[in-house]
C-alpha positions in Angstrom: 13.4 6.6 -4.1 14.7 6.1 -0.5 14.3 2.3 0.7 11.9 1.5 3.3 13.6 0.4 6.4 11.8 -0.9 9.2 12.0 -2.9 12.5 10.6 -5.9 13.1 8.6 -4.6 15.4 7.2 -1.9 13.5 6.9 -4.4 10.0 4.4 -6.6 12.6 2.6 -3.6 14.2 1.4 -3.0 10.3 1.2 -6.5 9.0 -0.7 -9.4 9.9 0.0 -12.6 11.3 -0.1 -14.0 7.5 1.4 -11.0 6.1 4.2 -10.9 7.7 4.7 -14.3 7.8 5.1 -14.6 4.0 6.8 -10.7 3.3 9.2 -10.3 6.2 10.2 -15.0 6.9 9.3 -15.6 2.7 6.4 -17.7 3.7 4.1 -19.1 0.8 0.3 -18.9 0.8 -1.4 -22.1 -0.2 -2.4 -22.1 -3.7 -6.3 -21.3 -4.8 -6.7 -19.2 -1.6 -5.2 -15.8 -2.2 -7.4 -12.9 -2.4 -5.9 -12.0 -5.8 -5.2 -15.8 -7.8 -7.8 -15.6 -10.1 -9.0 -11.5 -9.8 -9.5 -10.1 -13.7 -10.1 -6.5 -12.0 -7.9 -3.9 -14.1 -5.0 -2.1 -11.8 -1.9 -1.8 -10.0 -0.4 -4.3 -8.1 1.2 -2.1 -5.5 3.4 -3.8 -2.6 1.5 -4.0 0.2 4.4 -3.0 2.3 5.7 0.2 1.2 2.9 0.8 -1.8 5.6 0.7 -4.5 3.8 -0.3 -7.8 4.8 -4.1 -8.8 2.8 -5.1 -11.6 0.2 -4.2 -13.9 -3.4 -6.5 -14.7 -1.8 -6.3 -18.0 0.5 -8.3 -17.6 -1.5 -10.5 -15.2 -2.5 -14.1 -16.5 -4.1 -17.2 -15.3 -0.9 -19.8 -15.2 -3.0 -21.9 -13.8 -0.7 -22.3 -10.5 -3.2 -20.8 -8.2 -0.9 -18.1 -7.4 -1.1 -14.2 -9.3 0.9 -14.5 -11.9 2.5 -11.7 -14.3 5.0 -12.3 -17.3 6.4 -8.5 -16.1 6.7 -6.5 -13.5 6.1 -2.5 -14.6 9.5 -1.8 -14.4 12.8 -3.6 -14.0 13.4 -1.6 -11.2 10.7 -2.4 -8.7 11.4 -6.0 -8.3 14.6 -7.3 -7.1 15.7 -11.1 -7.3 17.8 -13.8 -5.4 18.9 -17.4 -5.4 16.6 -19.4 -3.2 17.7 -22.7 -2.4 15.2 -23.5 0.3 12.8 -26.6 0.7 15.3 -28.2 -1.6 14.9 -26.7 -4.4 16.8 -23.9 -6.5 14.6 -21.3 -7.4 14.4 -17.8 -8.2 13.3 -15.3 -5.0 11.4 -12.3 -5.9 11.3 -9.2 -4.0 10.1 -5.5 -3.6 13.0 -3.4 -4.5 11.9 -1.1 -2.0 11.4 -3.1 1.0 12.7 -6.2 0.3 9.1 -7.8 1.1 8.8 -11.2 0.0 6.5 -11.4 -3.2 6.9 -15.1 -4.3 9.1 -16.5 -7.5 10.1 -16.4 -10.9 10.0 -19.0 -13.1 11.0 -19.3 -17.2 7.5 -20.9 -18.5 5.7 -18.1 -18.9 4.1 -16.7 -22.0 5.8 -14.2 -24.5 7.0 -11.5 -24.7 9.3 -12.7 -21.8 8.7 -16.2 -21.4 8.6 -15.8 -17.5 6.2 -16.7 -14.6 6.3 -14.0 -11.8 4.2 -16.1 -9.2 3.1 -13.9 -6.1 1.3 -14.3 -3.0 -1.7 -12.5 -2.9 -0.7 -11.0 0.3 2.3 -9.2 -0.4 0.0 -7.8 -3.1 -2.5 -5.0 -2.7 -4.5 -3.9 -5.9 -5.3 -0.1 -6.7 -8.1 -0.7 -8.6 -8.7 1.5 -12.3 -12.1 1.9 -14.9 -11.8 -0.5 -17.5 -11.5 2.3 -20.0 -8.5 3.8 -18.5 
């Protein structure tokens, strides 16, 4: 798949104000107040930037942080990470692997299998709802 490369002009003629805020200058939304923090709906997690599929409900639990949060993404490949070592603090920056949107973090006190915390913002997020049954 061919990256997504935009300019900032066209990322903010598609994003909001918030949106691009926290996918295109790694903003954070406040905790409990995403659209997604505590949805049990069954689905894809797609980015909301480029529709890549991110995660799966799954995989999706309740950390308890306020934020989404998934123990894996559906594939290695769609998520890419970096070093962040803003706000003083060293932590692990995750991103689209497609358009390098913003997503949130990665932390290692998640549950098994992996043992890892993929924290999101709701708004880099857009779900593509599925029955139950499916």
């Amino acid at each position: 798949m061919a990256k997504v490369t935009k300019t900032d002009d066209e990322w903010r003629s598609e994003l909001s104000e918030r949106e691009y805020a926290i996918m295109r200058e790694s903003a954070t939304e406040r905790a409990f107040t995403g659209e997604y923090w505590d949805t049990k709906t069954p689905g894809t997690y797609l980015c909301r930037g480029c529709g890549t599929p991110l995660f799966d409900s799954v995989t999706k639990y309740d950390s308890g942080s306020g934020w989404p949060s998934f123990y894996a993404p559906v594939a290695d490949s769609a998520v890419e990470t970096r070093a962040d070592h803003s706000m003083m603090m060293e932590r692990i920056e995750v991103l689209c692997s497609n358009c390098e949107a913003h997503l949130g973090h990665v932390f290692p006190d998640g549950p098994q299998p992996t043992g890892l915390r993929y924290c999101m913002n709701s708004a880099s997020l857009k779900l593509e709802e599925r029955d139950a049954d499916d």
